[in-house]
N, CA, C and O of each residue as an XYZ file, in Angstrom:
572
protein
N      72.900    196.137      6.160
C      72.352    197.456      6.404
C      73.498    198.431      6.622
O      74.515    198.162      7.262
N      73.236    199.575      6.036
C      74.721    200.753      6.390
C      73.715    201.874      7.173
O      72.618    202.431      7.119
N      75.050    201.745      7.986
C      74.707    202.987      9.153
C      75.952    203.902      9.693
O      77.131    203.549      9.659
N      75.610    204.764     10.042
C      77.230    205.520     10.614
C      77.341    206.969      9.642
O      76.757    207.266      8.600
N      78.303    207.677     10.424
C      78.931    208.377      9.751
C      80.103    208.648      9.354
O      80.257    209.645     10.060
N      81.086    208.560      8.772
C      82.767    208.978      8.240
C      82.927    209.839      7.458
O      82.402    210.101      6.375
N      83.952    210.447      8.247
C      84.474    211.317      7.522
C      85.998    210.691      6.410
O      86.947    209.935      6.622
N      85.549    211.461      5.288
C      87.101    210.916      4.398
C      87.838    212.264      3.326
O      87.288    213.363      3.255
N      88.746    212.036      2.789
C      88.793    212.730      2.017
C      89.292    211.989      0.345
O      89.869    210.909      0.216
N      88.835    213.009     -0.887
C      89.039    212.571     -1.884
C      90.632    213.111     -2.460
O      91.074    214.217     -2.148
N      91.325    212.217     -3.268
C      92.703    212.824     -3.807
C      92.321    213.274     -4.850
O      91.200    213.173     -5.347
N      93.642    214.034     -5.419
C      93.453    214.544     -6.534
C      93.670    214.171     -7.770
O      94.027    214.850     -8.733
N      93.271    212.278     -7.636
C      92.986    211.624     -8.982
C      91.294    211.412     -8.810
O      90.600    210.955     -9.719
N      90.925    211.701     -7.884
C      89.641    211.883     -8.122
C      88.793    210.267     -6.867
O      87.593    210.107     -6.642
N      90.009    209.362     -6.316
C      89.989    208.297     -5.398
C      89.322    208.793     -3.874
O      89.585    209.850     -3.301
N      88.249    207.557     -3.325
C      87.818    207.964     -2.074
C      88.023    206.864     -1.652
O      87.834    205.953     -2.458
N      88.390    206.568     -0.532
C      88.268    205.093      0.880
C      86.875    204.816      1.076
O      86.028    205.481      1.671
N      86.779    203.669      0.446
C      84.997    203.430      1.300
C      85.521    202.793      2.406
O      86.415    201.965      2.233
N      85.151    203.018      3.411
C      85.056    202.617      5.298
C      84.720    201.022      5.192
O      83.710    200.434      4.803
N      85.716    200.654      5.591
C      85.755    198.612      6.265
C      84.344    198.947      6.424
O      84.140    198.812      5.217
N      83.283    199.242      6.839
C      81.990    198.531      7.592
C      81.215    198.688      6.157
O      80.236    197.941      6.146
N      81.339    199.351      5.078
C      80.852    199.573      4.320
C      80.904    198.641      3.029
O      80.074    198.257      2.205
N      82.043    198.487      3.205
C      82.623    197.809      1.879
C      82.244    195.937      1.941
O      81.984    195.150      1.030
N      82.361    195.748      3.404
C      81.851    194.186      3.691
C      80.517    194.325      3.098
O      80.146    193.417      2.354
N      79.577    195.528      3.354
C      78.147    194.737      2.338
C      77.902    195.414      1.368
O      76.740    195.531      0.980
N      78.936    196.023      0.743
C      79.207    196.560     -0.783
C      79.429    195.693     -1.695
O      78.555    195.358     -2.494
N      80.645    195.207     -1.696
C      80.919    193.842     -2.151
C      82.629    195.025     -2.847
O      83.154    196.126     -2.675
N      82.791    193.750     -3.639
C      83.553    194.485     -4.677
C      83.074    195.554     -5.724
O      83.613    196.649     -5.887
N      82.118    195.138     -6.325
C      81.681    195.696     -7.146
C      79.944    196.832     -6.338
O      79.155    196.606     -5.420
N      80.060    197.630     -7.041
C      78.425    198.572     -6.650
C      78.361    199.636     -7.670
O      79.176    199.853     -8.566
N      77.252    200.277     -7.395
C      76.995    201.163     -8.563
C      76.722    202.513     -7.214
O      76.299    202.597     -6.061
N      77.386    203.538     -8.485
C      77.175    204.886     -7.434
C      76.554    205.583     -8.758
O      76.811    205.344     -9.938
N      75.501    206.683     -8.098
C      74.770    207.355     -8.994
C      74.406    208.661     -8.517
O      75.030    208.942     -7.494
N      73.457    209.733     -8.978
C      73.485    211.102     -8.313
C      72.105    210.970     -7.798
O      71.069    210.813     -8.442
N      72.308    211.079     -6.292
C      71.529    211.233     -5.672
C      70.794    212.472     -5.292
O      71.300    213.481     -5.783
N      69.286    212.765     -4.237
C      68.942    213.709     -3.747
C      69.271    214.449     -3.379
O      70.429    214.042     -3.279
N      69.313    215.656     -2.891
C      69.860    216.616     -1.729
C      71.449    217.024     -2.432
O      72.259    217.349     -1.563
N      71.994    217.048     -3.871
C      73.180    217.253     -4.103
C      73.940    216.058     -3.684
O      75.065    216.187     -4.166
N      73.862    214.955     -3.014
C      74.921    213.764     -2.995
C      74.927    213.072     -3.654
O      74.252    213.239     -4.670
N      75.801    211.704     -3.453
C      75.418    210.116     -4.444
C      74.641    209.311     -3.814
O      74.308    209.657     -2.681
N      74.272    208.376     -4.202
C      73.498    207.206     -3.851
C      74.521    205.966     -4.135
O      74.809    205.659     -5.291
N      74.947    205.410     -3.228
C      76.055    204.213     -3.972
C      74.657    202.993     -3.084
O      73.847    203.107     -2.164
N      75.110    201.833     -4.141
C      74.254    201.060     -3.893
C      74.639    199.221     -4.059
O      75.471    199.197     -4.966
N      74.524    198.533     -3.838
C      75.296    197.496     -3.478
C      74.303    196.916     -4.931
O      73.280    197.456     -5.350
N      75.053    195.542     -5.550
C      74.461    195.098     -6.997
C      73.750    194.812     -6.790
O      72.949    195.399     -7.517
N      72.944    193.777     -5.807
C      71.704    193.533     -5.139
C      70.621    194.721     -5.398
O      69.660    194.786     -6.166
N      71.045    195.440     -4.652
C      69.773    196.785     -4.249
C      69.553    196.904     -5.271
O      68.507    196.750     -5.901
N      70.922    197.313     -5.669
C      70.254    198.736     -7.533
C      69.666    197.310     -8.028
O      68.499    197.666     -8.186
N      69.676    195.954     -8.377
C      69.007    195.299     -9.492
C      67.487    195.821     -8.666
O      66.898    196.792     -9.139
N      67.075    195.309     -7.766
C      66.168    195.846     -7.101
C      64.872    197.023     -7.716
O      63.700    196.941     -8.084
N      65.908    198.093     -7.556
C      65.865    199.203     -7.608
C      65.068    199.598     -9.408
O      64.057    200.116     -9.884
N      66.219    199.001     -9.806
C      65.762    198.757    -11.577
C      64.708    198.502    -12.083
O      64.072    199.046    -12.986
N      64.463    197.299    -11.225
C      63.425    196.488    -11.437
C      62.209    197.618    -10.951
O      61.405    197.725    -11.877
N      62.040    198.010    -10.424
C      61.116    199.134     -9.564
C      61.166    200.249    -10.698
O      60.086    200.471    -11.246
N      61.715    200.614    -10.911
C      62.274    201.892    -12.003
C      61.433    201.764    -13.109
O      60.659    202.609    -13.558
N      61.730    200.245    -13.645
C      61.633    200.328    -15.072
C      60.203    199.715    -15.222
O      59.843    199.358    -16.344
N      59.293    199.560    -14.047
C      58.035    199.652    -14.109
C      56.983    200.614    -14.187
O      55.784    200.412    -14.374
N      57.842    202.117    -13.953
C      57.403    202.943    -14.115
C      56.945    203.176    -15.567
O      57.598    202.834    -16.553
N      55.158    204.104    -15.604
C      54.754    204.284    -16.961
C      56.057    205.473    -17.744
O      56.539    206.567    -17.449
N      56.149    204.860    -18.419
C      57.074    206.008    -19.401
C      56.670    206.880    -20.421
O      57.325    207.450    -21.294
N      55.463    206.884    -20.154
C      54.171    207.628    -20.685
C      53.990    209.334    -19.339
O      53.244    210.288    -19.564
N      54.805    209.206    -18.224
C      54.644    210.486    -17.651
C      55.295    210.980    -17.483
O      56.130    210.360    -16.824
N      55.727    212.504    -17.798
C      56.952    212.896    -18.033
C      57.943    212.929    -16.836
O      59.150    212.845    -17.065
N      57.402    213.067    -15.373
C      57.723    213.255    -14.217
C      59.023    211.912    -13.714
O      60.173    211.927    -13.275
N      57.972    210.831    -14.110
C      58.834    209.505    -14.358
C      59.748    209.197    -15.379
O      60.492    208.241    -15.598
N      59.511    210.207    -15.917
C      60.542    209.609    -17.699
C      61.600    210.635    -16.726
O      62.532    209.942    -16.318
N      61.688    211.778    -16.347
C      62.262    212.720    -16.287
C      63.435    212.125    -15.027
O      64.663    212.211    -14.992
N      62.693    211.663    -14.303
C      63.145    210.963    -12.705
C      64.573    209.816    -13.347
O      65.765    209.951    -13.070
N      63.960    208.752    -14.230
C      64.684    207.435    -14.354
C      65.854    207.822    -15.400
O      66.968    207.306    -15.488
N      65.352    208.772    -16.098
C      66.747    209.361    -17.102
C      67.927    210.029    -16.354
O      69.049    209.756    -16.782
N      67.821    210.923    -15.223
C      68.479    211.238    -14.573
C      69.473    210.659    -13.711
O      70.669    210.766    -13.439
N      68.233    209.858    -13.337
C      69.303    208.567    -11.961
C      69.825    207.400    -13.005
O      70.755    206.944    -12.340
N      69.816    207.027    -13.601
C      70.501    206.199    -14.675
C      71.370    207.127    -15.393
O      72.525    206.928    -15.770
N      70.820    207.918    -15.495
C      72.338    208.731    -16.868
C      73.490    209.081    -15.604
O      74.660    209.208    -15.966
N      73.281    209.180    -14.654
C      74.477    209.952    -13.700
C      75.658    208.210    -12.620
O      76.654    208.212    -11.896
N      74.690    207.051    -13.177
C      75.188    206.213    -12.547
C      76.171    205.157    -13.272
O      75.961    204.655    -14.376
N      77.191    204.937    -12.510
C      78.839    204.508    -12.878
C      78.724    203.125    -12.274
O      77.731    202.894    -11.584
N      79.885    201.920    -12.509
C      79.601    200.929    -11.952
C      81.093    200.815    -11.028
O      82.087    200.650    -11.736
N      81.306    200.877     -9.735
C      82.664    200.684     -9.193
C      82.840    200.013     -8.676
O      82.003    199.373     -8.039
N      84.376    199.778     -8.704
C      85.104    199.149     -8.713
C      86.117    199.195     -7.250
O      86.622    200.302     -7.062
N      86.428    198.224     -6.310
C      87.198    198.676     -5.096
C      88.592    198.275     -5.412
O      88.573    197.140     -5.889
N      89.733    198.732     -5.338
C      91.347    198.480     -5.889
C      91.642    197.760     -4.320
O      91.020    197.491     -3.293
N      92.737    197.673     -4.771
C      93.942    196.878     -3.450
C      93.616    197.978     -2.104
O      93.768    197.511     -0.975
N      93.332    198.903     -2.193
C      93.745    200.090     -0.545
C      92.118    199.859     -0.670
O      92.227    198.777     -0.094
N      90.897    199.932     -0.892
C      89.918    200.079     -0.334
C      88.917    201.437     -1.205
O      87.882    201.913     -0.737
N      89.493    201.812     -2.407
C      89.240    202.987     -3.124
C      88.188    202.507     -4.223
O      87.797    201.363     -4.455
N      87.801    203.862     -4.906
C      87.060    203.881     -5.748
C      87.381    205.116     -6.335
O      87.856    206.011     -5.636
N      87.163    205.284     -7.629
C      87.772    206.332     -8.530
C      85.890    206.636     -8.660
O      84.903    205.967     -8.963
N      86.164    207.948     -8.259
C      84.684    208.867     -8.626
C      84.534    209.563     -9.980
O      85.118    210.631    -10.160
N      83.758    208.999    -10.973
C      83.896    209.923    -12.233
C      83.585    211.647    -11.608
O      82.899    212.028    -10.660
N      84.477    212.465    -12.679
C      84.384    214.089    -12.237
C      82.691    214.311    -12.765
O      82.124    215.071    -11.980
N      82.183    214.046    -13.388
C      80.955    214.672    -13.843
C      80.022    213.955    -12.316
O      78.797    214.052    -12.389
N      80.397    213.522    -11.487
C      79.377    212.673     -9.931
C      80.138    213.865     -8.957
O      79.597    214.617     -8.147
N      81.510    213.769     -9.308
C      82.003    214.843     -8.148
C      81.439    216.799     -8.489
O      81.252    217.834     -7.848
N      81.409    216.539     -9.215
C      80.645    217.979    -10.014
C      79.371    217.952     -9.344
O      79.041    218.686     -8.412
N      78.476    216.789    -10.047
C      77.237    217.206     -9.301
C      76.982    217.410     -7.861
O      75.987    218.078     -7.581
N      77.814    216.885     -6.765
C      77.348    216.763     -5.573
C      78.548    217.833     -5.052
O      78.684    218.164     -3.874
N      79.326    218.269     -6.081
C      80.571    219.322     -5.180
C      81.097    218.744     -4.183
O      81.025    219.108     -3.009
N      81.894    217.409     -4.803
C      82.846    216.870     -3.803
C      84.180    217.531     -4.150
O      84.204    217.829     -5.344
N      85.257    217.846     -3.518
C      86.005    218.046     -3.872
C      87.316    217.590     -3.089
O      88.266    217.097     -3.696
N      87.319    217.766     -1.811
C      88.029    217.198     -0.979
C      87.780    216.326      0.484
O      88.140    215.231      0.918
N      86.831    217.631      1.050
C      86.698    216.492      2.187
C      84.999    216.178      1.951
O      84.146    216.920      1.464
N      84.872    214.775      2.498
C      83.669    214.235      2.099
C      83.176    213.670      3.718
O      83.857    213.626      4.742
N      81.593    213.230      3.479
C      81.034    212.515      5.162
C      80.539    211.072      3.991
O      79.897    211.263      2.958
N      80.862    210.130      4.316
C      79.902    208.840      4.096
C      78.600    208.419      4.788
O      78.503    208.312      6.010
N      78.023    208.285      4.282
C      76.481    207.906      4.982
C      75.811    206.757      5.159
O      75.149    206.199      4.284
N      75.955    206.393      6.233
C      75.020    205.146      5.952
C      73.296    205.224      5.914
O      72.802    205.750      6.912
N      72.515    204.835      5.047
C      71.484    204.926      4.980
C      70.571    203.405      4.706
O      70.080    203.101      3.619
N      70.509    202.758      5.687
C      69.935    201.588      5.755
C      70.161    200.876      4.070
O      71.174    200.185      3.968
N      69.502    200.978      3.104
C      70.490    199.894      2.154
C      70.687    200.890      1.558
O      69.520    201.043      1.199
N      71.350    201.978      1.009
C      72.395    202.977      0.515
C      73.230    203.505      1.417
O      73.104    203.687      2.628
N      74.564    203.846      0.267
C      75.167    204.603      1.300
C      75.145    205.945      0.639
O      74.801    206.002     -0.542
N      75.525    207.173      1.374
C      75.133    208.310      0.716
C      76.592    209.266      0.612
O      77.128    209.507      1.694
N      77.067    209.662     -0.289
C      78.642    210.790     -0.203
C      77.889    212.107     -0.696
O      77.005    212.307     -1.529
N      78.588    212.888      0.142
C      78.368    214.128      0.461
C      79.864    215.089      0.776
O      80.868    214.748      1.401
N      79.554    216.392      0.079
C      80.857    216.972      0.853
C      80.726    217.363      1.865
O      79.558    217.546      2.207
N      81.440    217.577      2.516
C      81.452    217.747      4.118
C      80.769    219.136      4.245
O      79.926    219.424      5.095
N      81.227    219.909      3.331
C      80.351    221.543      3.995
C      79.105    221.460      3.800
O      78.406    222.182      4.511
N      78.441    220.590      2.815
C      76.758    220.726      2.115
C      76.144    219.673      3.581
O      75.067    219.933      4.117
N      77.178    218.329      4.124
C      76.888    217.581      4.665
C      76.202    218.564      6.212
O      75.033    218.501      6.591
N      77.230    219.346      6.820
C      77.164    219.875      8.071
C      76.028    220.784      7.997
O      75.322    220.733      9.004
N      75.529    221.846      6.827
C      74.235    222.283      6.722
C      73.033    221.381      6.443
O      71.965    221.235      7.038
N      73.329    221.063      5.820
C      72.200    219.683      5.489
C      71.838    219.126      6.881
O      70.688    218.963      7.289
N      72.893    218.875      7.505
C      72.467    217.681      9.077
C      72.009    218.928      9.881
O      70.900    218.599     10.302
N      72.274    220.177     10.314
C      71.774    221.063     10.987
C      70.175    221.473     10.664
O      69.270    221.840     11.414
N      70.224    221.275      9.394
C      68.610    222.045      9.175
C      67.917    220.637      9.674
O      67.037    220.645     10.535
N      68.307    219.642      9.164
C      67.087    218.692      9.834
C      67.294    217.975     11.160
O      66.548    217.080     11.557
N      68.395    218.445     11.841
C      68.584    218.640     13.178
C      67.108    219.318     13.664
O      66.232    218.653     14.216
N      67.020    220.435     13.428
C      66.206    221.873     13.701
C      64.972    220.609     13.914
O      64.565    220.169     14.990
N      64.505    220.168     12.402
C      63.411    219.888     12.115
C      62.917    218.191     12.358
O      61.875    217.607     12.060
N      64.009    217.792     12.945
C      63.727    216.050     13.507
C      63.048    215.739     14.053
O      62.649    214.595     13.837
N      62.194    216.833     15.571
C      61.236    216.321     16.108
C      59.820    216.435     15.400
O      58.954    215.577     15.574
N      59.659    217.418     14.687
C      58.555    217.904     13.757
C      58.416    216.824     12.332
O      57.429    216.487     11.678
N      59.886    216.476     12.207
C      59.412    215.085     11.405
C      59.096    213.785     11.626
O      58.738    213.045     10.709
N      59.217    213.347     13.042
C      59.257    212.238     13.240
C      57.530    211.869     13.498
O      56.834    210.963     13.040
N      57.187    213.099     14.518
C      55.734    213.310     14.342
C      54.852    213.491     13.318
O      53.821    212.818     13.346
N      55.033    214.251     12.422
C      54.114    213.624     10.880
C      54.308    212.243     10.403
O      53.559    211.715      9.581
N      55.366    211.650     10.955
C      55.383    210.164     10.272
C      54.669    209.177     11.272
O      55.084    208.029     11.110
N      53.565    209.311     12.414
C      53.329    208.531     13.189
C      52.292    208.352     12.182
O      52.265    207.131     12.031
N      51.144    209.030     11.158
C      50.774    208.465     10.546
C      51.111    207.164      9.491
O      50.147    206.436      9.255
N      51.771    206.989      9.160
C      52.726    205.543      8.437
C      53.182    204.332      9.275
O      53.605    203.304      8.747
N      53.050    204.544     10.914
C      52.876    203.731     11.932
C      54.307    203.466     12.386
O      54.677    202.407     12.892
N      55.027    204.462     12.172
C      56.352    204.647     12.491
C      55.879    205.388     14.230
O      56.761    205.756     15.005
């Protein structure tokens, strides 16, 4: 499970540090892809097969779903961790989510989530605001 937050920054070959707590249930290998909210979705080989499998059950007969699985598949890379703990971010992932230098890592129970740090700090404030108001619509789901 990933949890936490870190802060990191990216160089200007385009390399990020995934965080020791992260990388033990990453593995070597994971797939990062473009996620919600402007970030990535990195995902350990496990999950995304998972994930796939879920995906590609979708009817491809609705455009909503055709529209959804083309997206998150066309934007997803397969990486790779080097000797220091890195991963080379293709520029068309750092484009979409406007990473550029400094970044927050996310842990999100089985994803982890990259974000740049300025989208990250508005992003966590607005649903700061709105955490108690969400937690309460979810008592229906038995949360």
């Amino acid at each position: 499970m990933f949890m936490g937050e870190y802060l990191h920054t990216i160089d200007g070959k385009g390399r990020l540090i995934i965080p020791a707590k992260f990388r033990e249930v990453l593995g070597e290998q994971f797939i990062a892809t473009k996620g919600l909210d402007n970030c990535l979705f990195v995902y350990p080989l496990s999950e995304w097969k998972s994930l796939e499998e879920k995906l590609r059950a979708l009817p491809f007969t609705q455009p909503d779903a055709r529209a959804f699985v083309r997206f998150f598949f066309s934007g997803a890379t397969e990486c790779e961790l080097d000797k220091q703990g890195r991963i080379l971010l293709p520029a068309n992932l750092r484009e979409y989510a406007k990473l550029e230098k400094d970044v927050v890592l996310v842990g999100v129970s089985s994803r982890v989530e990259i974000w740049s740090q300025a989208h990250w700090a508005e992003y966590s404030q607005q649903a700061e605001n709105a955490y108690a108001s969400a937690a309460e619509s979810l008592v229906h789901l038995g949360i």
